[in-house]
C-alpha positions in Angstrom: 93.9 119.5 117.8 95.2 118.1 114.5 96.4 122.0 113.4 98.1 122.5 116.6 100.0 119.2 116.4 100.5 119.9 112.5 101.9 123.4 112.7 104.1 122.2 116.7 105.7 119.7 114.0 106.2 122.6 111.3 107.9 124.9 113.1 109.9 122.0 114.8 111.3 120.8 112.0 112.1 124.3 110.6 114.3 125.2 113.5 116.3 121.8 113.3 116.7 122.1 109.4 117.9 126.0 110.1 120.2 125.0 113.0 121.6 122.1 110.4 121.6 124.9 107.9 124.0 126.7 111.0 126.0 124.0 111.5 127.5 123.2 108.0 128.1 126.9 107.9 130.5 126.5 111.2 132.4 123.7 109.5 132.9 125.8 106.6 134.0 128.9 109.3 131.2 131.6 107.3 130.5 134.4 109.4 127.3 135.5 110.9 125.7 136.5 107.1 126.5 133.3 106.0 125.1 131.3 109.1 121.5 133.4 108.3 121.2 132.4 104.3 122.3 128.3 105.1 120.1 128.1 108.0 117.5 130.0 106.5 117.5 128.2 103.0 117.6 125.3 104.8 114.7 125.6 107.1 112.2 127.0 104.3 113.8 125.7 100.7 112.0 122.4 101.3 108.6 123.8 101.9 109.2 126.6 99.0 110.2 124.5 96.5 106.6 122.1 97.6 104.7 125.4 97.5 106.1 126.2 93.9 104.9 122.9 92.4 101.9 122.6 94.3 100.8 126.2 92.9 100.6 127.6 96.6 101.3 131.1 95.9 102.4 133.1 97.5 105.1 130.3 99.1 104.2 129.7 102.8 106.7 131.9 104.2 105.4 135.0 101.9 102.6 134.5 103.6 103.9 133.7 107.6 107.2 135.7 107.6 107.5 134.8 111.4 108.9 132.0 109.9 111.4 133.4 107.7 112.4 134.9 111.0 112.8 132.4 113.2 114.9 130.7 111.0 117.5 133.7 110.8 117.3 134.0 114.8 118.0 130.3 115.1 121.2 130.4 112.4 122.4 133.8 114.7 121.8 131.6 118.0 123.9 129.0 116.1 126.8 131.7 115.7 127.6 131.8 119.1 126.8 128.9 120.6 128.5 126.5 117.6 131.7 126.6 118.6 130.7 124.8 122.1 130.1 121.5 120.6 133.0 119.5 119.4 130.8 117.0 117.7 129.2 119.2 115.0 128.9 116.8 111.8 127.2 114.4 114.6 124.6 117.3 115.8 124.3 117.9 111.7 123.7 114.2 111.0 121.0 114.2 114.3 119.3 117.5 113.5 118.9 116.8 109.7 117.5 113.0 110.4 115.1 115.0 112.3 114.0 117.6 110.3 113.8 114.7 107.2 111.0 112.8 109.7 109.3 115.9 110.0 109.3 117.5 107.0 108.2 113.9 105.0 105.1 113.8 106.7 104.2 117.9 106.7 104.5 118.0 103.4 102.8 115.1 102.5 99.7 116.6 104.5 99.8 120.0 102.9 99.6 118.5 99.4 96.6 116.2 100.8 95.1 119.2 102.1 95.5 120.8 98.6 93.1 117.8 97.0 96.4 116.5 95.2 96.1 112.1 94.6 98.0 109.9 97.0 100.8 109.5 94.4 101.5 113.6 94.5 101.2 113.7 97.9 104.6 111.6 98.9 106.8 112.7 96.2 105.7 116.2 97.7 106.5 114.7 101.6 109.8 113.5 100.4 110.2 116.5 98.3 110.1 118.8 101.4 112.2 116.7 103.5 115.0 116.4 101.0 115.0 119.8 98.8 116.0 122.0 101.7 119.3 119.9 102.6 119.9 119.4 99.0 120.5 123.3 98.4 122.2 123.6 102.5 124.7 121.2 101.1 125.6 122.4 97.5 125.9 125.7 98.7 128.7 124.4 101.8 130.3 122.5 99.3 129.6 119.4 101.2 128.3 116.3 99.3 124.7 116.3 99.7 123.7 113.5 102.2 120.9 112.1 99.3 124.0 111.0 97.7 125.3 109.4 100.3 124.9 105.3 100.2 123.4 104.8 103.2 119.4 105.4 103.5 118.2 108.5 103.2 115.8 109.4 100.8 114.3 106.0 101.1 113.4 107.6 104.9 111.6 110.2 104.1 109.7 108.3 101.5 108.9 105.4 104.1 107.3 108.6 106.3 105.1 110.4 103.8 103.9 107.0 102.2 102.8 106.0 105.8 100.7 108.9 106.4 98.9 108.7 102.9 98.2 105.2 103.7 96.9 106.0 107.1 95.0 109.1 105.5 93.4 106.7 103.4 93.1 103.9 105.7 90.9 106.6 108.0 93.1 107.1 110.9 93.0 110.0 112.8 95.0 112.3 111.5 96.9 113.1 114.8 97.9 109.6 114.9 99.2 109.6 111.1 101.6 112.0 111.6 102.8 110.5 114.5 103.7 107.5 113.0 104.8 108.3 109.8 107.7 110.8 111.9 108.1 108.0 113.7 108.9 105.5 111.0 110.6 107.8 108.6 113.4 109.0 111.7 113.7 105.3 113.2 114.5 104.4 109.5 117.2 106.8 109.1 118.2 106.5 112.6 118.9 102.7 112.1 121.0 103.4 108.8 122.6 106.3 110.6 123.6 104.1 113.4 124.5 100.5 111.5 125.1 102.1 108.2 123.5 100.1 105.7 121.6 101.3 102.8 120.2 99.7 99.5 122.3 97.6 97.1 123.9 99.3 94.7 124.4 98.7 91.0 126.3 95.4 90.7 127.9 96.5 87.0 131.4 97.6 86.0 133.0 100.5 88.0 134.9 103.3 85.9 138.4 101.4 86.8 136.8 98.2 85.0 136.5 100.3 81.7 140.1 100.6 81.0 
């Protein structure tokens, strides 16, 4: 039961991550080449760069191409459908909040399952959420949304750190991933919707240096 519902959540959030992949490349008007390597680099960089510190090798897709595939079918679905929506960055925003959830607590649960410590664990959850949309953004020359002020990161750590808790706490495994996604996307929901984040630095901007 708790594989099925781990790898339904997997493959989930590696078809909303490629379809965000999809949609920056629409924004920046790529063509069909350039829809396949954002959506595909940002379905599977998450999970490759995890795999890479972890010492999983070969990286998970490697090993599953299928999902190396599906993430290329998704970005050519995204080719020529995109142009139906007319609110894209919102469908970006929606699909990457998503995929954030998702990815914070899968990755969290394949470090556990690799023996790593607690600590390990959630920088590898929010490692996999954030790495893939990191790279999807640098490469459309859009300013990566972990940059951005309002909570993001701070999601994805919220999710992971909940299921490592509830690992350790002894609650069925099902259930942890549950509600870590659940946190983690009603976290970033809330900041996506009312647009606060974390205080900032209260020191002297550039302008106050001359």
């Amino acid at each position: 039961m708790f594989n099925t519902i781990a790898q339904a959540l997997d493959w989930f959030g590696i078809c909303v991550f490629a379809l965000s992949g999809a949609l920056v490349a629409s924004r920046k008007q790529m063509d069909i080449v350039g829809f396949a390597m954002l959506g595909t680099v940002t379905g599977i960089g998450g999970g490759t760069v995890r795999d890479i510190l972890l010492g999983n090798l070969p990286v998970f897709w490697v090993q599953k191409p299928s999902y190396l595939i599906a993430c290329v079918v998704v970005s050519c679905v995204a080719f020529f459908a995109a142009h139906q929506f007319y609110s894209r960055m919102q469908i970006l925003i929606w699909c990457d909040a998503i995929g954030l959830a998702l990815f914070s607590v899968t990755g969290a649960q394949v470090s556990l399952d690799t023996n790593t410590s607690g600590i390990v664990a959630i920088a590898m959850g929010v490692a996999t959420a954030t790495f893939g949309g990191l790279i999807r953004d640098l490469l459309g020359a859009e300013i990566p949304m972990i940059l951005h002020r309002e909570i993001y990161l701070t999601a994805a750590l919220l999710g992971s750190s909940i299921l490592v808790i509830a690992e350790m706490l002894n609650v069925p495994r099902e259930a942890a991933l549950v509600i870590g996604f659940a946190a983690a996307l009603a976290l970033r929901a809330a900041a996506i919707k009312y647009e606060f984040s974390l205080p900032t630095f209260p020191g002297a901007s550039e302008n106050d240096k001359h």
